[in-house]
C-alpha positions in Angstrom: 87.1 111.9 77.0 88.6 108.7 77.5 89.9 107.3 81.2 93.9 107.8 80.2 92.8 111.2 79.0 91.3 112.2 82.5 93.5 110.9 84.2 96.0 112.9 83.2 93.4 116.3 83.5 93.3 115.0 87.1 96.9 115.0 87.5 97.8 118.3 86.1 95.4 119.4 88.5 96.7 117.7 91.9 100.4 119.5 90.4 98.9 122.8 89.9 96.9 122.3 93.2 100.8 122.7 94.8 100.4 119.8 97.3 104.3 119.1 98.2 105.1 122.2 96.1 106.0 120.7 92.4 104.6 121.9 88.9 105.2 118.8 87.2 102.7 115.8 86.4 102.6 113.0 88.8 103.4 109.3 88.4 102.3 107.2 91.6 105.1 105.8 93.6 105.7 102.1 94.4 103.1 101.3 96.1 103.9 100.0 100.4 102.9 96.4 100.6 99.5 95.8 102.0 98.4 95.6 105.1 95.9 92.5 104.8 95.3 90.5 101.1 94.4 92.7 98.2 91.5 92.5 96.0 91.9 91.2 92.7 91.0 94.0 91.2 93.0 96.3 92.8 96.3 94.7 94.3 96.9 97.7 96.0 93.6 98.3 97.7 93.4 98.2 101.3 90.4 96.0 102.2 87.5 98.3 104.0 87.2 97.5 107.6 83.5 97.4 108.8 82.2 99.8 111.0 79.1 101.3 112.1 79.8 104.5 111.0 82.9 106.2 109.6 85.5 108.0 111.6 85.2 111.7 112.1 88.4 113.4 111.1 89.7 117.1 110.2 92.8 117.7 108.6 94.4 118.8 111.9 94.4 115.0 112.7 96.6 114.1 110.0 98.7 116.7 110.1 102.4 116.4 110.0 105.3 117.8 111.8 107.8 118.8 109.2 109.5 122.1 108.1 108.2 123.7 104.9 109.9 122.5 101.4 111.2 119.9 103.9 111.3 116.6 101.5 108.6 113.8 102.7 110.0 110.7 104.7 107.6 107.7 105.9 109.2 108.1 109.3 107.0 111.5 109.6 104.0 109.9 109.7 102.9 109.3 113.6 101.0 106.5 114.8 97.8 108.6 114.8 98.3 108.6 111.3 99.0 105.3 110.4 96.8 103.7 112.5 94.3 105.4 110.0 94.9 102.9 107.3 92.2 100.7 106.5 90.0 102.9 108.4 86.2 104.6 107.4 86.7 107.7 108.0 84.8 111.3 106.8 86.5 114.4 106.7 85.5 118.1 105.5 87.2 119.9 102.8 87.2 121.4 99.5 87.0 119.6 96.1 90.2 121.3 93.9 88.6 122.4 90.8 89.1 120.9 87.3 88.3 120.7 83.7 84.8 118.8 85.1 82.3 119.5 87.0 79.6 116.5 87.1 80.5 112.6 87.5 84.0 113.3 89.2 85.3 109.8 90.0 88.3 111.1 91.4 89.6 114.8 92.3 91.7 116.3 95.3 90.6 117.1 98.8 92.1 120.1 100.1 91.6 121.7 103.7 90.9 124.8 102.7 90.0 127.3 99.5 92.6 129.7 100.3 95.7 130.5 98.3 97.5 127.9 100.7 95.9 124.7 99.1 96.5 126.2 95.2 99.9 127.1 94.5 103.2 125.8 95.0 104.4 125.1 99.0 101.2 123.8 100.4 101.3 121.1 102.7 101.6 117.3 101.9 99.1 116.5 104.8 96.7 119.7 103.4 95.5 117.8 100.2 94.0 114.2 99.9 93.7 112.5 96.8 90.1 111.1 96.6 89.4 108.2 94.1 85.4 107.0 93.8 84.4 103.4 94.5 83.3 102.5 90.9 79.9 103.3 90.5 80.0 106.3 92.8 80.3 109.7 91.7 81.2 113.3 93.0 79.8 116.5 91.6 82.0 119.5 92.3 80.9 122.5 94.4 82.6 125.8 95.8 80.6 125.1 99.5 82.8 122.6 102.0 81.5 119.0 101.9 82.1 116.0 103.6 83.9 112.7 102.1 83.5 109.2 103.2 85.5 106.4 102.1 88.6 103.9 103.8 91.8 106.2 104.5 95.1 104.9 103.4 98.8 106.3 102.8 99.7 106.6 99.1 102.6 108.5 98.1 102.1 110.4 94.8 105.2 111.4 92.9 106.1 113.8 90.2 108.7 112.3 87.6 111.4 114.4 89.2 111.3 111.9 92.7 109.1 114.6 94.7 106.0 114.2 96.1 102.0 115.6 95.4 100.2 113.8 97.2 100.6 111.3 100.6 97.1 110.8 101.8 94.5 108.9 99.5 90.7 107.9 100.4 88.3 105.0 98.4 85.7 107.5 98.2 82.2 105.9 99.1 80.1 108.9 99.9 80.4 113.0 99.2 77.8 115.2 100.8 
């Protein structure tokens, strides 16, 4: 299957996954400016910070107050939340199923394997949208596990203006 190909399998998925409640396949947004110089490679990429070890975070901590079906507005997002930018950080959750199994190198993070997390109405801040650092991998299982990677806000959009997806991670690690 070729990248194009899976990429759209992985967006299908993220839809029917329900994060910000629309059926339709995504197209990112305009991605915010940077907040320190891109790579080449990737203009959008916010550079990794070091740290000794990453950041331990739940969903709870990135949680947002807004009414349900209410539409998505960067001035929701506290300081706790953007202060997370740039930041190594692990959090638990459940990898959103798909067409593959083995050699994911990107999938969805949601907080939870109830019905919540897989149909239309979850939560924006209940899903993450994890993409591998090239040359790592994810394999999926139906057990919780733990990803690692540099948090950052990256608004997700389906072609009718509403949105998947908020949170994204540069995954490094998945135990």
């Amino acid at each position: 299957m070729d990248r194009r190909a899976a990429t759209l399998l992985f967006l299908a998925a993220l839809a029917a996954a329900g994060c910000g409640g629309s059926s339709t396949v995504a197209t990112p947004a305009a991605a915010p400016p940077p907040t320190a110089q891109a790579s080449a490679a990737d203009p959008n990429a916010v550079p990794r910070r070091p740290s000794a070890a990453p950041r331990e975070i739940s969903f709870d901590d990135i949680k947002l107050e807004m009414e349900k079906g209410a539409p998505f507005t960067r001035d929701l997002l506290p300081t706790r939340v953007t202060s997370l930018t740039g930041t190594a950080i692990r959090i638990r959750g459940y990898i959103l199923p798909s067409f593959q199994q083995t050699g994911l190198t990107q999938f969805v993070l949601v907080r939870d394997n109830q019905e919540c997390c897989f149909g239309p109405g979850a939560a924006l801040h209940d899903c993450v949208v994890v993409r591998m650092r090239p040359g790592k991998t994810a394999d999926f299982s139906i057990r919780p596990v733990a990803v690692a990677g540099t948090f950052k806000i990256d608004e997700l959009r389906a072609p009718d203006g509403s949105h998947l997806a908020i949170y994204a991670l540069d995954g490094d690690e998945v135990k």
